[in-house]
N, C-alpha and C positions, 0 to 999 in steps of 0.2 A: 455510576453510569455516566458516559460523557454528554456533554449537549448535542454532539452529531449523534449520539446513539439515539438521544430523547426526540431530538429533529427526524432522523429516520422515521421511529416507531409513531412517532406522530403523523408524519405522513402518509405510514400503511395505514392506523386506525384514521384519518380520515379527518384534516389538518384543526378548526376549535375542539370535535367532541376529543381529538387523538390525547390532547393535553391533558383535558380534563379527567378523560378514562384511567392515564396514569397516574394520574393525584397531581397533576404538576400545575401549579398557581404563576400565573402573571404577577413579576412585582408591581406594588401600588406606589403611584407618583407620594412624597414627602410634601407632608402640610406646610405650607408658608406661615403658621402663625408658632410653632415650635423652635424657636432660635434661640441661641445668646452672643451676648457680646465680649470680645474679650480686647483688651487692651495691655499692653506689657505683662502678659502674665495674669492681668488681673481680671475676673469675670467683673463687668462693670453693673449688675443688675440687670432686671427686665424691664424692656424694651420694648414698646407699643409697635414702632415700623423700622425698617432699613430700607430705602433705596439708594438707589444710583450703582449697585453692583452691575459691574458693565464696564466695556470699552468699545473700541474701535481700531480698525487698520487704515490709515492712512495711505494713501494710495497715489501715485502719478502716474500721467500715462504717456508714453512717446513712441510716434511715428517714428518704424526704423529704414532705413534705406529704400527698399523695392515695398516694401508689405506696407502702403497708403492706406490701406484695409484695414487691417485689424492692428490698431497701435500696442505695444504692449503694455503690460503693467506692471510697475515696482511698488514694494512695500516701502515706503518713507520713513513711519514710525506707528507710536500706540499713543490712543489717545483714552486718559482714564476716567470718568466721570467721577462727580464727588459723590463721597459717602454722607447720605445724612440722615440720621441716629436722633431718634423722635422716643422719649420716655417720661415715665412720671417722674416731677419733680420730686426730690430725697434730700433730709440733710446735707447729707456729704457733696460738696462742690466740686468734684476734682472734673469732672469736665467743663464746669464753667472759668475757674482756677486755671485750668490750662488754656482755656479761650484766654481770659484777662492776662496771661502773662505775654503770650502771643501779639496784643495788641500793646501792649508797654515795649516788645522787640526783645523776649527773650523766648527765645526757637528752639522749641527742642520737638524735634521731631520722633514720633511715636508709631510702633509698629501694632499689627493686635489683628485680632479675626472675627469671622462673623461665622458661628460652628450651628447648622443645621441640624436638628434632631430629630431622631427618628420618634413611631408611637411610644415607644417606652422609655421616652426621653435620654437615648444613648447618643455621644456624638455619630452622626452618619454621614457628613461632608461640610467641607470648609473651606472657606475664601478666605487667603489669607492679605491686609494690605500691608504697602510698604513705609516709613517714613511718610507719617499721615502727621501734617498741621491742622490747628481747627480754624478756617478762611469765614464762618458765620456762625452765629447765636442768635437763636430768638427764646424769650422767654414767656410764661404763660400768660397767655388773657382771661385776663380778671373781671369777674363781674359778681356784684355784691347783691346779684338777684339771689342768688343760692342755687341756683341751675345745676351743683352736682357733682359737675364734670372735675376729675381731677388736674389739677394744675401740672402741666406737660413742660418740657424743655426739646429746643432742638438744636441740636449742632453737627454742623458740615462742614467735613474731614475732605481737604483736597490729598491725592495720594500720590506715588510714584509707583503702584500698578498692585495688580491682582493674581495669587496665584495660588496655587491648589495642589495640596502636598500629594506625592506619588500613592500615600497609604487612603489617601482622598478616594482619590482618580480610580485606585485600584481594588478598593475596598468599596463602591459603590457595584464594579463591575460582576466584581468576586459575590455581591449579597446579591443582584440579578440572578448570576448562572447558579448559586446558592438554592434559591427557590424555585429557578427553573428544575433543577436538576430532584426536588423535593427533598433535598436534605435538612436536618433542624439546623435553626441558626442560633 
C-alpha cells in the first residue's frame, strides 16, 4: 500500500483515529543516549556525550542596483563546530596519544563517525567528520574524598565538516514510510 493510498484512507476514516484504525504507528524520535564512536574504522568505546554536531551558513548581503529594499543574500562558506567526545577514562590512550602527538606537531589528521542507534542497538543514522585534529584535552578531576564518580577524559576534535551518507539520509526516510505504511521492519 502506498503512503498516498494510507494519506487518502486516512483522511476518509477521519485524520489521528484514520491511522490508528489501520494499524499504521507514527515513527518515534531516536534516543540521544544510544551512540558510538567511531574513528578510522575503529569503534573507539563508550561514550558518556558528543556535542558540537552542527554548523552553520555563512552569509553576506548586498544592495543590488534599483532593489535598496531587500538587499540580497549569498552563501560565503560553512562554518563547523568542534566535536567534543567526553568518556570514561580506559587504558588504552590513543585519543590522548593522538592529542600528545598533535601538540609535539605531528598532524595527522583523522576521519571517523558518530553512528546513532536505534532501540535495538542497529546503526540507524550517521554523521560522518572530515580530517578531524584534536585542538583540546582535559583530563579527569580528582578527588580523594571517594565520591564515586568515574574518571572522564574529554577531547575536542576541530573538523573540515559534516556529512550524512545517502543510505543515512535515505534509510531513515525509507524506516518512516516503513512504519507509516505498517510494514515489518
Amino acid at each position: 500500500m502506498s503512503l498516498t493510498t494510507l494519506m487518502t484512507l486516512a483522511a476518509q476514516a477521519g485524520a489521528k483515529e484514520g491511522l490508528a484504525e489501520l494499524g499504521v504507528g507514527i515513527p518515534s524520535p531516536l534516543a540521544a543516549f544510544n551512540f558510538l564512536v567511531e574513528i578510522e574504522g575503529i569503534i573507539m568505546g563508550g561514550f558518556n556525550s558528543v556535542s558540537g554536531l552542527g554548523g552553520s551558513v555563512e552569509t553576506h548581503q548586498i544592495r543590488e542596483g534599483g532593489w535598496v529594499q531587500t538587499p540580497r543574500t549569498f552563501v560565503t562558506g560553512t562554518r563547523w563546530g568542534n566535536l567534543t567526545l567526553k568518556h570514561g577514562l580506559v587504558e588504552n590512550d590513543t585519543l590522548w596519544n593522538w592529542y600528545a602527538a598533535t601538540t609535539r606537531g605531528v598532524i595527522r589528521r583523522r576521519s571517523g563517525a558518530i553512528i546513532l542507534l536505534d532501540h535495538d542497538r542497529a546503526p540507524s543514522t550517521l554523521w560522518m567528520f572530515k580530517d578531524a585534529i584534536p585542538v583540546r584535552w582535559e583530563g579527569p578531576g580528582l578527588d580523594a574524598q571517594g565520591s564515586g564518580m568515574l574518571a572522564t577524559e574529554t577531547i575536542e576534535l576541530q573538523h573540515c565538516g559534516l556529512d550524512k551518507p545517502l543510505w543515512a539520509q535515505a534509510g531513515t526516510a525509507a524506516l518512516g514510510i516503513t512504519r507509516l505504511s505498517g510494514a515489518r521492519e
